[in-house]
mmCIF file of the N, C-alpha and C atoms, coordinates in Angstrom:
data_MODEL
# 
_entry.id   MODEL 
# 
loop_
_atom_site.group_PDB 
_atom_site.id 
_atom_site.type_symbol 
_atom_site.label_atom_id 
_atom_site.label_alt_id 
_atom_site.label_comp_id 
_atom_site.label_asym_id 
_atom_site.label_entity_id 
_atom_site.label_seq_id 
_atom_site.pdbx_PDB_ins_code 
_atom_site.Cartn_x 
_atom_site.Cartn_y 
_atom_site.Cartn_z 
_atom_site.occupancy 
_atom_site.B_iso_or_equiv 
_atom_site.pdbx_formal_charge 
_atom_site.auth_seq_id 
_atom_site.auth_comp_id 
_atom_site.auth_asym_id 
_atom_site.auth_atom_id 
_atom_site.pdbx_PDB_model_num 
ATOM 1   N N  . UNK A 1 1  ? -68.828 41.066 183.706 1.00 0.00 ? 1  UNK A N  1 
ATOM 2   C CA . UNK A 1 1  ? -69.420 42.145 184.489 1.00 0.00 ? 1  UNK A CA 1 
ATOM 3   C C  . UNK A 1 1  ? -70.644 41.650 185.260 1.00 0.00 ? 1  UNK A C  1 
ATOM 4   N N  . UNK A 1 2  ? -71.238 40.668 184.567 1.00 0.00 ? 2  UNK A N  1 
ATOM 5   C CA . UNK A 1 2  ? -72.640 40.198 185.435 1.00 0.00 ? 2  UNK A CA 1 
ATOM 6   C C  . UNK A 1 2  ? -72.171 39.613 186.319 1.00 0.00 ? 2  UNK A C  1 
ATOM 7   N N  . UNK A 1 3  ? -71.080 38.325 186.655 1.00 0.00 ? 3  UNK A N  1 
ATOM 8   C CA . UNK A 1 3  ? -70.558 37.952 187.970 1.00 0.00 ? 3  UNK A CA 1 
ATOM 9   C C  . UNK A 1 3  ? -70.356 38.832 188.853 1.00 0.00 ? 3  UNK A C  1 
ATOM 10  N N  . UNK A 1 4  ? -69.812 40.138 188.371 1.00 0.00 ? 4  UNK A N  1 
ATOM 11  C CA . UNK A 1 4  ? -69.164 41.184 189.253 1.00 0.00 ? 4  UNK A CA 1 
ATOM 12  C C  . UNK A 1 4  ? -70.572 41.823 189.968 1.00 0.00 ? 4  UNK A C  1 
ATOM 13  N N  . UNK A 1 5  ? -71.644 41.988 189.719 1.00 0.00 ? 5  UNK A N  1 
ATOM 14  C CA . UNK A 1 5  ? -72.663 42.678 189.534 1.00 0.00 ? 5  UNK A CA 1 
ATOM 15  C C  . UNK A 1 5  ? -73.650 41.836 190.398 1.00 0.00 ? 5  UNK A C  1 
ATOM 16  N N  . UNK A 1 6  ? -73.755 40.502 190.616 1.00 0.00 ? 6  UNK A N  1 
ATOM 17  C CA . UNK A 1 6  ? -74.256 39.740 191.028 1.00 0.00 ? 6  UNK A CA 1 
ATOM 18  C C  . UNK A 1 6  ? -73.621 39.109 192.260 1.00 0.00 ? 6  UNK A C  1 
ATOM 19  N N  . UNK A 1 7  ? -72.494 39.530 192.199 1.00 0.00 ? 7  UNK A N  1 
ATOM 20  C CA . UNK A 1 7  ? -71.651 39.290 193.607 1.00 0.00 ? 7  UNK A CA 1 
ATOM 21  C C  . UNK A 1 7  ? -71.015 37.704 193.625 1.00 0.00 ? 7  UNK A C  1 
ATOM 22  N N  . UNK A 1 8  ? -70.882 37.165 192.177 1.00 0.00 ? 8  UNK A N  1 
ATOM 23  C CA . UNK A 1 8  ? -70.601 35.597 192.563 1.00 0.00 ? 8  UNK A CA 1 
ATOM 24  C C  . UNK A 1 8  ? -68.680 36.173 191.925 1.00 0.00 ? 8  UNK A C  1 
ATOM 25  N N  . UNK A 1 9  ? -68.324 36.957 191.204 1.00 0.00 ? 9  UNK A N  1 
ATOM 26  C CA . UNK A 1 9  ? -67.052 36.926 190.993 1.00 0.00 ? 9  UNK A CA 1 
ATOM 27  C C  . UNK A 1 9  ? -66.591 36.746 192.204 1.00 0.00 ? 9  UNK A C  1 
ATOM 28  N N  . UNK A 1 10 ? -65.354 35.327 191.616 1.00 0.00 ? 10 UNK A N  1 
ATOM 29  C CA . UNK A 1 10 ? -64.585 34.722 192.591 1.00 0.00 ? 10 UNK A CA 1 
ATOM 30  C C  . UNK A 1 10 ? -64.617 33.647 193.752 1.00 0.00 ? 10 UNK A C  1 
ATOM 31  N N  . UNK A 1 11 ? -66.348 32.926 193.090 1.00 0.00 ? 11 UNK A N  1 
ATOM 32  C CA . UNK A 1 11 ? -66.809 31.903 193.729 1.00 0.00 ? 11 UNK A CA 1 
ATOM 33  C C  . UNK A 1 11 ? -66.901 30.926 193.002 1.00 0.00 ? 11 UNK A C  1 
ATOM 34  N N  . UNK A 1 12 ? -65.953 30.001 193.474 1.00 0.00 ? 12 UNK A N  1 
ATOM 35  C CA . UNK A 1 12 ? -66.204 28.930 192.465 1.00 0.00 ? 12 UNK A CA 1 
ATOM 36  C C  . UNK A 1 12 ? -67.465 28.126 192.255 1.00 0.00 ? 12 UNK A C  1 
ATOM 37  N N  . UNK A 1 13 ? -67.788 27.857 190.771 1.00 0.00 ? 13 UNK A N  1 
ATOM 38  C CA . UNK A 1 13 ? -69.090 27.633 190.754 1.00 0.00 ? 13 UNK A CA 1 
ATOM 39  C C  . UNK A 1 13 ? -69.486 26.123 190.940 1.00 0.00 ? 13 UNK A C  1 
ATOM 40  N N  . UNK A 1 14 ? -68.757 24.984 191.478 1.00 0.00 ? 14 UNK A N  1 
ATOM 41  C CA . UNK A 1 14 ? -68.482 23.425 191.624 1.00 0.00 ? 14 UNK A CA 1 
ATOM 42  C C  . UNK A 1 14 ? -68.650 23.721 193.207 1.00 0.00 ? 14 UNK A C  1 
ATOM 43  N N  . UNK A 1 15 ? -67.562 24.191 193.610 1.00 0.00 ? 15 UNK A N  1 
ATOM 44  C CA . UNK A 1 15 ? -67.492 24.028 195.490 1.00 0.00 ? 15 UNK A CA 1 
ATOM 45  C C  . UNK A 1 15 ? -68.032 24.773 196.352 1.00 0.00 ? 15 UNK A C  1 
ATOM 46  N N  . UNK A 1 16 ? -69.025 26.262 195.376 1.00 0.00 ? 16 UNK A N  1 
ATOM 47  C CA . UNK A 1 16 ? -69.305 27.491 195.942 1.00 0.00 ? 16 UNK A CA 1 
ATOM 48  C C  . UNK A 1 16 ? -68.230 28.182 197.225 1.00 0.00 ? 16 UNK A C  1 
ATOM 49  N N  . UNK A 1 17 ? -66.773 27.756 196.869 1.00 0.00 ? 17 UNK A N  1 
ATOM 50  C CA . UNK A 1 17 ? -65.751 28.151 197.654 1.00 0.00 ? 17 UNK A CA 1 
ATOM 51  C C  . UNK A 1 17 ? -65.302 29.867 197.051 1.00 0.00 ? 17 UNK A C  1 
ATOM 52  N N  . UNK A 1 18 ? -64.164 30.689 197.789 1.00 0.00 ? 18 UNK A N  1 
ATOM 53  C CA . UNK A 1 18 ? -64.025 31.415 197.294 1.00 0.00 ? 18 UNK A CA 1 
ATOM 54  C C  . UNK A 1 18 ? -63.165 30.916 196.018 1.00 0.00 ? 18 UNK A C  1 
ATOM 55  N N  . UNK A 1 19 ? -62.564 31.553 195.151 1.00 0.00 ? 19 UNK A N  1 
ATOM 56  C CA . UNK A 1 19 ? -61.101 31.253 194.539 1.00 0.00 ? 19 UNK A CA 1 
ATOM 57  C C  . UNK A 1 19 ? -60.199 31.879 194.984 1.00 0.00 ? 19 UNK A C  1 
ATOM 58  N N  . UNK A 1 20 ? -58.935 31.709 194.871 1.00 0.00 ? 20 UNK A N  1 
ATOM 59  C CA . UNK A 1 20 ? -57.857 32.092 195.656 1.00 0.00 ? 20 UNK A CA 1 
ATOM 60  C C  . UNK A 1 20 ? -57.656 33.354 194.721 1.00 0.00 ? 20 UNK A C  1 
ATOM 61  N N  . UNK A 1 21 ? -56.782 34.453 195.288 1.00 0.00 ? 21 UNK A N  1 
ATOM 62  C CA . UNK A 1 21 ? -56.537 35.450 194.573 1.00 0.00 ? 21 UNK A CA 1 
ATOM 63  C C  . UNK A 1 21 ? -55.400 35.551 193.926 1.00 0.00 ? 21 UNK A C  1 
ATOM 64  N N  . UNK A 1 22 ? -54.507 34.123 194.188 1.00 0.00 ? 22 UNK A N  1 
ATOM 65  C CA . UNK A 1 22 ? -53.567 33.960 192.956 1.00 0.00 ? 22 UNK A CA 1 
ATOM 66  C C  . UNK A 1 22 ? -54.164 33.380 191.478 1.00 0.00 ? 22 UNK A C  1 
ATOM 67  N N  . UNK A 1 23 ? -55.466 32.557 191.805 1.00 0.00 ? 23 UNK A N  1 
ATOM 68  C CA . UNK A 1 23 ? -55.727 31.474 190.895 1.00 0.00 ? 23 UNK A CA 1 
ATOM 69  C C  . UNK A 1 23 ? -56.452 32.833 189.806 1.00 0.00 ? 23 UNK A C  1 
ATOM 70  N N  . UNK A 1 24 ? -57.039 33.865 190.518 1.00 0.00 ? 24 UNK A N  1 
ATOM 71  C CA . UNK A 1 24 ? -57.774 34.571 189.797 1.00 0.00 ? 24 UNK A CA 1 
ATOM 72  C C  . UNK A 1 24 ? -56.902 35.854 188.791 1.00 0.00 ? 24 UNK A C  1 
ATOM 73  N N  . UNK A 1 25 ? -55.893 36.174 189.759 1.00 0.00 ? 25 UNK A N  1 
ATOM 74  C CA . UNK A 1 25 ? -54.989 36.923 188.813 1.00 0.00 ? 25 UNK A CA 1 
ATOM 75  C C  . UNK A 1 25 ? -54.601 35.969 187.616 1.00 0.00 ? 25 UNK A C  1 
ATOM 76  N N  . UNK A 1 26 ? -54.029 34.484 187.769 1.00 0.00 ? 26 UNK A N  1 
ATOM 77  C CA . UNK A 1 26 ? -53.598 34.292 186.950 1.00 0.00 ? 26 UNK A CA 1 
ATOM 78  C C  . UNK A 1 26 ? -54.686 33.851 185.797 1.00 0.00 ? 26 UNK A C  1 
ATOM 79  N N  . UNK A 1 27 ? -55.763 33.427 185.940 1.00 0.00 ? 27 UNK A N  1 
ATOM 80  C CA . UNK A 1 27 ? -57.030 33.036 184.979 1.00 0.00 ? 27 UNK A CA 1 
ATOM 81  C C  . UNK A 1 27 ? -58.211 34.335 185.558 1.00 0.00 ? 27 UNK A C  1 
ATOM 82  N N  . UNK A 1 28 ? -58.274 35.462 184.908 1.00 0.00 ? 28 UNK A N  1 
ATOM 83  C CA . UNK A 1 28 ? -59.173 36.574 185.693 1.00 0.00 ? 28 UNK A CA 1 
ATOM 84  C C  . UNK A 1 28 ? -60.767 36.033 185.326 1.00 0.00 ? 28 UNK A C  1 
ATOM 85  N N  . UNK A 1 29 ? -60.980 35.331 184.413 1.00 0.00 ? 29 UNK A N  1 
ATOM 86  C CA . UNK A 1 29 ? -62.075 34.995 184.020 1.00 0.00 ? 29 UNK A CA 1 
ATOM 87  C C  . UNK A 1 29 ? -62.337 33.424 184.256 1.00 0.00 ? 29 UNK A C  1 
ATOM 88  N N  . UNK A 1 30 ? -61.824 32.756 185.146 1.00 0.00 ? 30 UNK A N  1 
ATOM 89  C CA . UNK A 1 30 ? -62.460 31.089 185.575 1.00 0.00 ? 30 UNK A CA 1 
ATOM 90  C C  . UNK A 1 30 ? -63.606 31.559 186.401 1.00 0.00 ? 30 UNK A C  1 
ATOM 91  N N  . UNK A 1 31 ? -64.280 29.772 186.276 1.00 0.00 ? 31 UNK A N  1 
ATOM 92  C CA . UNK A 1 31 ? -65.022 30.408 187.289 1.00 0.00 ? 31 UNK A CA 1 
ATOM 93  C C  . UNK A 1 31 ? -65.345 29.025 188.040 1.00 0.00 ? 31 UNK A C  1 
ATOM 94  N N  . UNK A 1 32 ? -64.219 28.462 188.049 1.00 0.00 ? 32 UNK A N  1 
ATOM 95  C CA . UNK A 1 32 ? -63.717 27.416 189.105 1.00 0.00 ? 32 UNK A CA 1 
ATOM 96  C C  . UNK A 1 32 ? -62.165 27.311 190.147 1.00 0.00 ? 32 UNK A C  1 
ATOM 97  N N  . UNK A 1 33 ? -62.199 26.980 190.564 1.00 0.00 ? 33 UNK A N  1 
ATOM 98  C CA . UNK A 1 33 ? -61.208 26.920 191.660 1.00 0.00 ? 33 UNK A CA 1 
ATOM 99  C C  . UNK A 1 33 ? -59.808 25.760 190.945 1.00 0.00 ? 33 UNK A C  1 
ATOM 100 N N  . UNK A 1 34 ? -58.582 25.908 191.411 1.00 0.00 ? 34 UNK A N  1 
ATOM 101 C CA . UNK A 1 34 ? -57.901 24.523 190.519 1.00 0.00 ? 34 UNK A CA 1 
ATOM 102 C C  . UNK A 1 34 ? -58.492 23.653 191.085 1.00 0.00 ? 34 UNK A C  1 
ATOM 103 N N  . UNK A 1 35 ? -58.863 23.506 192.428 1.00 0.00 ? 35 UNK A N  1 
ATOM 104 C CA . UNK A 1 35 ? -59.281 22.119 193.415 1.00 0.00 ? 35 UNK A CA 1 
ATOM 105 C C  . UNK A 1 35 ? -60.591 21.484 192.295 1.00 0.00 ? 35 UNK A C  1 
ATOM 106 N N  . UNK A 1 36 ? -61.857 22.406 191.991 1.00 0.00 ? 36 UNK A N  1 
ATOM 107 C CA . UNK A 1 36 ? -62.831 22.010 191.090 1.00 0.00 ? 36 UNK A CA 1 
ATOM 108 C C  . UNK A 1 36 ? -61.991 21.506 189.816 1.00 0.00 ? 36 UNK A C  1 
ATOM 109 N N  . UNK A 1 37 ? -61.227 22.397 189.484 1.00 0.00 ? 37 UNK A N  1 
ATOM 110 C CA . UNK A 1 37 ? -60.532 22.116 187.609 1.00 0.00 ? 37 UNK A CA 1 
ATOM 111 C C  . UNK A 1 37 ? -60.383 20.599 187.552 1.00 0.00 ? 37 UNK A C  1 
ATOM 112 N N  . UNK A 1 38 ? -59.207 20.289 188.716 1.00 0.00 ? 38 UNK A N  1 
ATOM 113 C CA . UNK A 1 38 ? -58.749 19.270 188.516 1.00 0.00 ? 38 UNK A CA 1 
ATOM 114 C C  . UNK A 1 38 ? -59.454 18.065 189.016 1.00 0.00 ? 38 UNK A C  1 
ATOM 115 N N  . UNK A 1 39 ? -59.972 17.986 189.493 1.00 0.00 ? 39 UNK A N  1 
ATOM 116 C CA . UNK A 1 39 ? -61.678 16.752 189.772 1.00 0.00 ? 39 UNK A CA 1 
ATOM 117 C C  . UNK A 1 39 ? -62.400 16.619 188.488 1.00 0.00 ? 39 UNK A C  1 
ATOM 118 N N  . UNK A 1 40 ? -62.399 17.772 187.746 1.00 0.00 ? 40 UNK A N  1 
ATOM 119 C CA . UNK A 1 40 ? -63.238 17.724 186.197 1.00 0.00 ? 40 UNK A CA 1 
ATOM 120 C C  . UNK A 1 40 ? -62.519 16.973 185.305 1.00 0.00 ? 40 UNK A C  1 
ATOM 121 N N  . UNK A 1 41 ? -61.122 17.068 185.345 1.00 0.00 ? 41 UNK A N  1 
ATOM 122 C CA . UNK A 1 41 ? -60.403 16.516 184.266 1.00 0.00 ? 41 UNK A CA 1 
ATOM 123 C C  . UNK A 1 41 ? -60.215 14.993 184.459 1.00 0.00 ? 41 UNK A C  1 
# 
């Protein structure tokens, strides 16, 4: 709720990009993008 509240839900927090609105339906609570995920791993 504080992302939501703060206006960052759905910004990834690595690329400050949006996230896509498939990536977010399917993980509602990331708070990276796959493009960030997969650079981390």
């Amino acid at each position: 709720m504080t992302r939501i509240e703060n206006k960052t839900y759905g910004i990834c927090r690595s690329t400050s990009k949006l996230t896509p609105k498939e990536r977010l339906g399917a993980v509602p609570h990331t708070t990276r993008s796959m493009e960030a995920k997969l650079k981390q791993a």
